[in-house]
C-alpha positions in Angstrom: -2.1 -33.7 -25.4 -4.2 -35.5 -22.3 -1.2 -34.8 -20.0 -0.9 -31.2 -21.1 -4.6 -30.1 -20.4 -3.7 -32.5 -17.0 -0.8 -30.0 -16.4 -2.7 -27.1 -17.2 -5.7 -27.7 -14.9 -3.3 -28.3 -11.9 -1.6 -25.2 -12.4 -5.1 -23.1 -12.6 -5.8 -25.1 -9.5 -3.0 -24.2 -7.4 -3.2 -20.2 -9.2 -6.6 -19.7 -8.0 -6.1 -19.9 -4.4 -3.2 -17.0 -4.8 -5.6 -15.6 -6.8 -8.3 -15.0 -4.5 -5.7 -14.3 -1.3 -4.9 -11.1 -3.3 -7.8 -9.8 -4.3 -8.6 -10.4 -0.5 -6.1 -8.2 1.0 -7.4 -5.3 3.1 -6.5 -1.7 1.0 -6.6 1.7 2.0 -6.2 4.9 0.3 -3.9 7.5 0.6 -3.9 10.6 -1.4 -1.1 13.4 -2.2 -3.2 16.5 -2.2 -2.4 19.3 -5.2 -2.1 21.8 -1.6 0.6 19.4 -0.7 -0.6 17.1 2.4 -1.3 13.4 2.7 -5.0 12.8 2.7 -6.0 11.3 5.3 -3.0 12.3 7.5 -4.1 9.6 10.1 -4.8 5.8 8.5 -5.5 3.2 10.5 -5.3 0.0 9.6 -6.4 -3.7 11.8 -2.9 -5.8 12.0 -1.6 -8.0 9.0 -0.8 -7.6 5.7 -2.6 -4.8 3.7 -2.2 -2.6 0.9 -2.0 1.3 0.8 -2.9 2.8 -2.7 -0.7 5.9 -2.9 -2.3 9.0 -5.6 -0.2 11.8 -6.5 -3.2 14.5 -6.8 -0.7 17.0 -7.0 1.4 18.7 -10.4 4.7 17.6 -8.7 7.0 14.1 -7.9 5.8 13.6 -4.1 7.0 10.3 -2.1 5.7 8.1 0.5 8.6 7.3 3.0 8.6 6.1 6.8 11.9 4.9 8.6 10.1 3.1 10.8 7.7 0.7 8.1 11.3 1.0 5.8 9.3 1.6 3.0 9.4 4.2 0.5 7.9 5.5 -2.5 8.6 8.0 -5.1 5.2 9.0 -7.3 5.3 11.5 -10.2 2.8 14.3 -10.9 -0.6 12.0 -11.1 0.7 9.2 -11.0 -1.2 6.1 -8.7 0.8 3.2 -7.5 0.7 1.1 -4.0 2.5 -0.6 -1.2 2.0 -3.5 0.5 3.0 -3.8 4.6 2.5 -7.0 7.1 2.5 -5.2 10.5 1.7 -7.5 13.6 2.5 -5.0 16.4 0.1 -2.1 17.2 1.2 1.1 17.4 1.9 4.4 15.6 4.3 4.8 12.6 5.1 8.5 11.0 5.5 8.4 7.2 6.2 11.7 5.4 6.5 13.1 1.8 10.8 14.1 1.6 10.3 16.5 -0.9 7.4 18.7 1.1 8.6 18.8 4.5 5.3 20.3 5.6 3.4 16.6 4.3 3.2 14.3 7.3 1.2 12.0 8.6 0.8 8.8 10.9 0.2 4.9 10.2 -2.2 3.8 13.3 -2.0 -0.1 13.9 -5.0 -1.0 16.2 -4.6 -3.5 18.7 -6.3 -6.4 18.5 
């Protein structure tokens, strides 16, 4: 039983670090409007990892797609979900909404 409660405090040790490196990681917000644009169509974001929260305002499946992050994301009608990126290199990245050709927007990674 001594060994187990041994085991168990080890694990929460090595947990916790994890742990705390998530609840750490830069977010951002970026919102499907029910007029059908991203919101805001400009995010910038400092270099590393970080998480965008995606929400689907709107009454119909939207997505979240850019060739150049190779990331994509299908939402249905107000639904929330995220993505998480790890971009080193500054620079501009177009993401757009497939369904609603008119929803585009722009992924800004500041320099350093």
């Amino acid at each position: 039983m001594r060994s187990a409660w041994r085991w168990l405090a080890v694990l929460a040790a090595c947990l916790m670090p994890m742990a705390a490196a998530r609840a750490e990681l830069p977010t951002h917000t970026l919102t499907f409007t029910a007029d059908g644009r991203f919101d805001p169509p400009r995010l910038e974001v400092e270099p590393g990892r970080f998480k965008i929260v995606l929400v689907n305002q709107s009454t119909q499946a939207v997505e979240f797609e850019s060739l150049p992050l190779r990331a994509e994301k299908v939402l249905a009608p107000g639904v929330t979900s995220f993505v998480v990126l790890s971009l080193s290199r500054p620079g501009e990245y177009p993401f757009f909404d497939d369904f609603h050709p008119q929803a585009k927007g722009v992924l800004v990674v500041k320099p350093k």
